[in-house]
MIBAKOL-289775 format. One line per field, with one value per residue (C-alpha): x, y, z; residue number from 1. Coordinates in steps of 0.1 Angstrom, whole numbers, plus 2048, in hexadecimal, padded with zeros to 3 digits. Layout:
N
c1 = c(X|...)
c2 = c(Y|...)
c3 = c(Z|...)
pos = c(NUM|...)
***
This chain:
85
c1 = c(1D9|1E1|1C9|1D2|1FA|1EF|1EE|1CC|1C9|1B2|1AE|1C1|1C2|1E2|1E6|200|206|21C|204|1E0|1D4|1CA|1CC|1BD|1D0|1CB|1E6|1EE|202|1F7|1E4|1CF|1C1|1A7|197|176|17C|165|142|15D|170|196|1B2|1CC|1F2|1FD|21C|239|23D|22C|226|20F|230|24D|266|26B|245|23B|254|261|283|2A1|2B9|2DE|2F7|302|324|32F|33F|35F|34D|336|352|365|346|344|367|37A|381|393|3AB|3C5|3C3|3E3|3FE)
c2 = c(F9B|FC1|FCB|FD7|FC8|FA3|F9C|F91|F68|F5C|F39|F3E|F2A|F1C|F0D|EF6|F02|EE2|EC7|EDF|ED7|EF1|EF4|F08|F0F|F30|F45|F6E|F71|F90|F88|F9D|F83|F6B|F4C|F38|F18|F02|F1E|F35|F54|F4E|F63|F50|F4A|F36|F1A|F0B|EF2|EDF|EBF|EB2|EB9|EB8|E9C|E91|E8E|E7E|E61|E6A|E76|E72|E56|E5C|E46|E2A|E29|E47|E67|E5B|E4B|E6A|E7C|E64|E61|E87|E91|E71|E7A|E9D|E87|E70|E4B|E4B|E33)
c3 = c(837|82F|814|7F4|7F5|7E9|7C1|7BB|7BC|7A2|78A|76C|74F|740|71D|716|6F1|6E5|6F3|6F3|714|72B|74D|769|789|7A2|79B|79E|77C|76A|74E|732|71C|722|718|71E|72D|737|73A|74A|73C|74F|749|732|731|714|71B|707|726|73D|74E|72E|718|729|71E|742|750|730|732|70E|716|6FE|707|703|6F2|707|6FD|70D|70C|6FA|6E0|6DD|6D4|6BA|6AA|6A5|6A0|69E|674|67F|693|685|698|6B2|6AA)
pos = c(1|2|3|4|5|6|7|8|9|10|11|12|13|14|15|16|17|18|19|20|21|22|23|24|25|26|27|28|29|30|31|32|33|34|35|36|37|38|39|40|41|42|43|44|45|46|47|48|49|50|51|52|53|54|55|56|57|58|59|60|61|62|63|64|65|66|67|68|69|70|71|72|73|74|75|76|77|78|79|80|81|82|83|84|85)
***
C-alpha cells in the first residue's frame, strides 16, 4: 500500500441512541468526539438506527391492513364520495 493515501482504520464506537447500546466496529469515519468504553477511550458516532432498533431486525414491524388497498381507501375517503347507484 502507498503511504499516506489510506484514511486511517481504527475501532470506533457506535451508539445506537434509540435503543442505548453501543457498538464497536473498525471503521475510518472521521470523528472528533470520544467516549470511554469498556477501559478504552474510542472515538464516537452517535445513531438513530441500527440493527438493535430497527423495525425489521427486531421482528416488531407494523402489519398492514388485511383487507386491502380498496378498503384502505374507503375507509379514509369513502364519506367525500357519494355511494354509486
Amino acid at each position: 500500500m502507498k503511504k499516506g493515501i489510506h484514511p486511517a482504520y481504527r475501532t470506533v464506537a457506535f451508539h445506537d441512541t434509540s435503543a442505548n447500546t453501543y457498538f464497536t466496529v473498525g471503521s475510518t469515519i472521521k470523528t472528533e468526539r470520544t467516549v470511554e468504553l469498556n477501559g478504552q477511550v474510542l472515538p464516537y458516532v452517535a445513531l438513530d438506527v441500527s440493527s438493535a432498533s430497527h423495525p425489521y431486525y427486531t421482528g416488531k414491524q407494523k402489519e398492514f391492513a388485511k383487507e386491502g388497498s380498496a378498503h384502505r381507501f374507503n375507509q379514509r375517503f369513502g364519506r367525500f364520495f357519494p355511494p354509486a347507484k
